[in-house]
Phi, psi and omega in degrees: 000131189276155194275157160335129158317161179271323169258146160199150179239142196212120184035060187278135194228087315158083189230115152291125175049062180314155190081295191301173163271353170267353180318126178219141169255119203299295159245165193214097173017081177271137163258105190212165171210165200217091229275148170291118176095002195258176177225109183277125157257133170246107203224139194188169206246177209257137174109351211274335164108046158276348172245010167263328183301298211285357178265019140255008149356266187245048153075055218231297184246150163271104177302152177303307179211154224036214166264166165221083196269155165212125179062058151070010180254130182283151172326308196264030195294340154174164193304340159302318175260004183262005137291310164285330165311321177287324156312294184310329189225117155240174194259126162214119207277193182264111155094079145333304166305347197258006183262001175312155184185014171248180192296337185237153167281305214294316182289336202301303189312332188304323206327304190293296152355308177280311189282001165281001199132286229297145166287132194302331182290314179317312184306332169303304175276030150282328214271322167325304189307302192310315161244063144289301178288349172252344198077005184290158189246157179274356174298297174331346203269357175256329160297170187298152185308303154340355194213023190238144149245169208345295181302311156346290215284329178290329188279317188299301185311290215282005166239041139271344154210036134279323190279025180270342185063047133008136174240017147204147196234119206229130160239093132358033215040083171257027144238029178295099169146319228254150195293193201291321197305272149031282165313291187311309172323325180280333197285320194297332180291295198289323182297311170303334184298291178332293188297329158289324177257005203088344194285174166255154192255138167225133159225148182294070205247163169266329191288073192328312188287356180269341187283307158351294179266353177213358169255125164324296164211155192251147171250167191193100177258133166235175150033077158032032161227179160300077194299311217195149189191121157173171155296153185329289181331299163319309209268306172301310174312339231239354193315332166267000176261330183278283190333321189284339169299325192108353176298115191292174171211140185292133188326344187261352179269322165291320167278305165322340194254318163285001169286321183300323181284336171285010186089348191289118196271123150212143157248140184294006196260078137243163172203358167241139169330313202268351149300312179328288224288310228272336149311349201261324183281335171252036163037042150256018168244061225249215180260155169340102176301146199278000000 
């Protein structure tokens, strides 16, 4: 029998400031789920309700009306278990550094380590591994957070809950502010995490090519429902339909689609260059049609 998603969400709904002349409704009976080990791109135009979904994740917002399950047991059956829930899937919102607040990187990373419990050595070798995984050098671990910089600081927040060792890992545009070197370095921080412990990753991006280039499948959230759920191939076919959301396409894929329009027998569902070369070079990209 296949296992359960480790998240699934089931007609989940969500209305701010219900009652009021301000009422809005976030989600409208969403269905999503989140596979064990996989790596999820989450993608929606800004209002579209993709960071409302995911901080019900781990029980951060309450739905209004439908579930939230984790290992098919709802989040909120009690406080208890929505505590121990919270360790297993952590969160790291958009621009992370600004929640920093201890004296030290070594406490700040502590912070999480501790309050599950764990014994000063475990914690100690979480906060190593973790910023192993980030790129922090240990000469650092005694400054102040504060004396770091931008990027510095985004690497120390994202191993303070890795260093919960998370069996889903939830990111918020966690290359937002930082330059290409910058990104790449984080994606790259997140992918090895991934790859060492098994978790799944779900992220949040504005950057079709970073989703692109590193999610297994993708959701498409719009106007507070489930637009699209498929893989990157799936989803890219789908290219005039993201633009008509209001929605980016990764730039090779928008040439592609002007290529088409220009006469070109090519199909526009590529997203990586080397998908490009290798259509273009196995002559399903031939010349202008007359």
């Amino acid at each position: 029998m296949p296992l359960a998603p480790i998240i699934e969400t089931r007609q989940l709904c969500h209305v701010y400031g219900a009652g009021t002349p301000f009422e809005h409704c976030a989600l409208d009976r969403v269905d999503f789920r989140v596979e064990r080990g996989e790596f999820l791109g989450v993608i929606g135009h800004t209002g579209s309700g993709k960071s409302t979904l995911i901080q019900h994740l781990n029980g951060l917002l309450k739905p209004t009306s439908g579930q939230v399950l984790v290992d098919g047991e709802d989040l909120f059956q009690s406080k208890e278990f929505l505590r121990k829930a919270r360790f297993r899937i952590g969160l790291v919102f958009q621009y992370p550094e600004y929640q920093l607040f201890e004296e030290t990187v070594y406490k700040d990373i502590a912070f999480g380590p501790k309050n599950m419990g764990l014994d000063d050595k475990e914690v100690d070798r979480r906060i190593r591994e973790a910023i192993g995984f980030v790129g922090i050098d240990e000469a650092l671990l005694e400054l102040s957070p504060f004396e770091l910089s931008g990027g510095q600081k985004r690497r120390v927040a994202i191993a303070g809950v890795i260093a919960m060792e998370p069996e889903v890992l939830i990111l918020d545009e966690p290359t937002a502010g930082l330059d290409p070197r910058g990104s790449r370095e984080i994606l790259k921080n997140i992918r090895d995490f991934q790859a060492a412990h098994g978790a799944a990753i779900v992220m949040v991006s504005h950057s079709m090519e970073e989703v692109a280039g590193n999610a297994e499948r993708i959701v498409v959230v719009n106007d507070s429902h489930i637009a699209m759920d498929g893989t990157p191939p799936e989803v890219f076919s789908r290219a005039e339909e993201l633009l008509a959301m209001g929605l980016d396409v990764p730039q090779i894929t928008r040439l592609f689609l002007r290529l088409r329009e220009l006469g070109m027998d090519v199909d526009p569902a590529v997203y990586t260059v080397e998908q490009a070369k290798r259509q273009l070079l196995g002559g399903k990209g031939g010349a202008a049609k007359c």
